[in-house]
C-alpha positions in Angstrom: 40.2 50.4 -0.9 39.3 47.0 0.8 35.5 46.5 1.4 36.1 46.1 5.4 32.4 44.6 6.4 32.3 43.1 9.6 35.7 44.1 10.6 34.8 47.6 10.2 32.6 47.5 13.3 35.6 45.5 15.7 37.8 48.1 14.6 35.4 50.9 15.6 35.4 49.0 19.1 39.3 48.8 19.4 39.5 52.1 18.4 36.7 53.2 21.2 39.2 50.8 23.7 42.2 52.7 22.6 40.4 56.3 23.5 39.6 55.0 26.6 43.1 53.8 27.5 44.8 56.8 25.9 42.5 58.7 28.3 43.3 56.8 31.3 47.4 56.7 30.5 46.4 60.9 30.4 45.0 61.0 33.5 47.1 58.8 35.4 50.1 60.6 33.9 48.9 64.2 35.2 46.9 62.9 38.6 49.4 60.4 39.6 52.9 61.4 38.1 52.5 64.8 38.4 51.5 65.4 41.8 54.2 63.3 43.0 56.7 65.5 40.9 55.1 68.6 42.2 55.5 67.2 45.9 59.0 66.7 44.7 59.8 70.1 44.1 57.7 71.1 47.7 59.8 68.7 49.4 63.3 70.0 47.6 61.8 73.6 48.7 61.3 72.9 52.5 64.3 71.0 52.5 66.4 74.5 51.1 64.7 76.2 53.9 65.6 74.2 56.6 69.1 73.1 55.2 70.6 76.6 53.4 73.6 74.8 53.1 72.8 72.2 50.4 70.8 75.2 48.5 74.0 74.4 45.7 72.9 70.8 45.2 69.2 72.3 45.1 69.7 74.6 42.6 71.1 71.9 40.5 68.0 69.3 41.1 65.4 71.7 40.7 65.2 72.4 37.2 65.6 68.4 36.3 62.5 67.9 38.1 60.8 71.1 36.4 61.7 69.6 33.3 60.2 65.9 33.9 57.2 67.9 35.0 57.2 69.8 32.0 57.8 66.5 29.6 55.0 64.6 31.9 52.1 67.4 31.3 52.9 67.8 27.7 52.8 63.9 27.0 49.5 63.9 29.2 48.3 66.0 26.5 49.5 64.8 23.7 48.0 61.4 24.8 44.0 62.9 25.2 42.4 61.4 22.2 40.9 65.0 21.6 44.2 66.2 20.8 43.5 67.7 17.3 39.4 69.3 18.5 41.5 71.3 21.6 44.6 72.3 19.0 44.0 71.7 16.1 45.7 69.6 13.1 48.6 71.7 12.0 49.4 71.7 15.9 48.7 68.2 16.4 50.7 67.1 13.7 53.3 68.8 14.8 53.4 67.2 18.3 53.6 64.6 16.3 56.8 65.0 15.0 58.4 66.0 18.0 57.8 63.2 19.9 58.0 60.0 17.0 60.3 61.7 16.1 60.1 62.8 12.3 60.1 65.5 9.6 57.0 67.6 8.9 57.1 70.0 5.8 54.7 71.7 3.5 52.2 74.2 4.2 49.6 74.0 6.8 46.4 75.1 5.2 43.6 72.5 5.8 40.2 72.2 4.1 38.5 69.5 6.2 35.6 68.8 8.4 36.5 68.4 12.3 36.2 64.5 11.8 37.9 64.4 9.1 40.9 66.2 11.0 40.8 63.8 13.7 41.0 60.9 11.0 44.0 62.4 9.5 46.0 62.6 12.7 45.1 59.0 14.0 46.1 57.9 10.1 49.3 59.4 10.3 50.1 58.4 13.5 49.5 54.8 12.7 51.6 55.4 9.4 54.5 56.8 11.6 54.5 53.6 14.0 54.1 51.1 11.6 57.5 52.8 9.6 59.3 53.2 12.4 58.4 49.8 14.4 57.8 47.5 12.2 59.5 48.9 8.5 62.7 50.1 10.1 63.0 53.5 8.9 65.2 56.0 9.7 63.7 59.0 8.1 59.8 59.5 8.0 58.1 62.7 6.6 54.5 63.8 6.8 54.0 66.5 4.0 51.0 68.8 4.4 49.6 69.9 0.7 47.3 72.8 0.9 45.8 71.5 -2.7 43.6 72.0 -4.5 42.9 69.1 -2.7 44.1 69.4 0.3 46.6 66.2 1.0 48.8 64.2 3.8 51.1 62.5 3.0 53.6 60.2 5.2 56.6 58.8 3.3 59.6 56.6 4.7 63.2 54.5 4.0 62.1 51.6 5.5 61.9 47.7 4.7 58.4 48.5 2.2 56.5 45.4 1.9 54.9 43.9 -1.2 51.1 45.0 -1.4 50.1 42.1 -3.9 51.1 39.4 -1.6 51.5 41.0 2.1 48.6 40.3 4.4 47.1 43.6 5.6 47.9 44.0 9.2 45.7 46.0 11.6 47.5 49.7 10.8 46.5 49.4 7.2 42.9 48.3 7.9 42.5 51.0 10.6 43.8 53.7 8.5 41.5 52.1 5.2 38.8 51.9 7.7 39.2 55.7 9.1 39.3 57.0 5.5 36.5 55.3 3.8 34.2 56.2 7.3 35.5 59.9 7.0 35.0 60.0 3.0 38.8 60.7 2.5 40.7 59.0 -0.3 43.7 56.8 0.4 46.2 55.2 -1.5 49.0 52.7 -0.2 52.7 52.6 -2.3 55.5 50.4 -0.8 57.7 48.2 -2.6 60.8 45.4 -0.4 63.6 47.9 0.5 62.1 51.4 -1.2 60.1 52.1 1.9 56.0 53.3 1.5 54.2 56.3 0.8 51.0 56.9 2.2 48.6 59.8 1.1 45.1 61.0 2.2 43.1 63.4 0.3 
């Protein structure tokens, strides 16, 4: 594991900034998108009772904006950055997969602290993005391992990259950095074109 120093402490502050925008994207997403959806649906529901005769072309409306309402209040959750202290991890994780999207497998027996939770689901979120954005993967797995110990693991058939000779880009120091401060074990595996495995303990 890198020995971080100094850039532990800017990558506590970006990840405070990140909390705060993640909070703010929540609440604008259910203040500000959702009450105009719901004022949708009160609009489409005065307009049925003074127009009875386009009740067909109602009917038909009415559930599409029901379901961007639906799909707005679960992303506004998914985005508050207490997402795995209101759900827990198995449930987080698994929000997770719905909406990168990618496989999650293996059983869902945990033996960490709180924080330690919390540090698994912002590792493995950063592991998803950086194999689907950046490595080009079409297939990305996060395995749960109930242990003895207890494991996550998030594996993918992207690019890879060559650890001896790649400069470590702000993912990998984040999730380094989240792991050492949580006293979890990491290791990094990636190789060009055999895609990388990433596993906490």
């Amino acid at each position: 594991m890198p020995d971080l120093g100094a850039s532990g402490h800017l990558l506590d502050s970006a990840e405070r900034d990140r909390y705060r925008e993640l909070f703010r994207a929540a609440t604008l997403l259910h203040d500000d998108v959702g009450q105009v959806l719901t004022a949708m649906g009160l609009q489409l529901d005065l307009l049925e009772m003074d127009h009875p005769e386009v009740s067909p072309s109602i009917a038909v409306l009415r559930p599409i904006v029901e379901a961007a309402f639906a799909s707005v209040r679960a992303l506004s959750a998914d985005l508050q950055p207490d997402l795995v202290t209101r759900i827990g991890l198995p449930a987080a994780l698994e929000s997770l997969a719905r909406r990168a999207p990618c496989q999650l497998s293996g059983r869902r027996v945990y033996q960490f602290t709180q924080a330690q939770a919390a540090a698994l689901y912002r590792i493995a979120e950063c592991a998803v993005d950086n194999a689907l954005i950046h490595g080009g993967a079409a297939n990305v797995v996060i395995h749960c391992s109930a242990g003895p110990p207890a494991s996550l693991q998030i594996r993918d058939d992207g690019i890879g990259f060559d650890l001896a000779s790649t400069q470590r880009g702000y993912g990998l120091l984040l999730m380094h950095h989240l792991a050492k401060a949580n006293d979890l074990k990491i290791s990094v595996h990636s190789e060009h074109g055999k895609g990388t495995i990433i596993e906490i303990s």
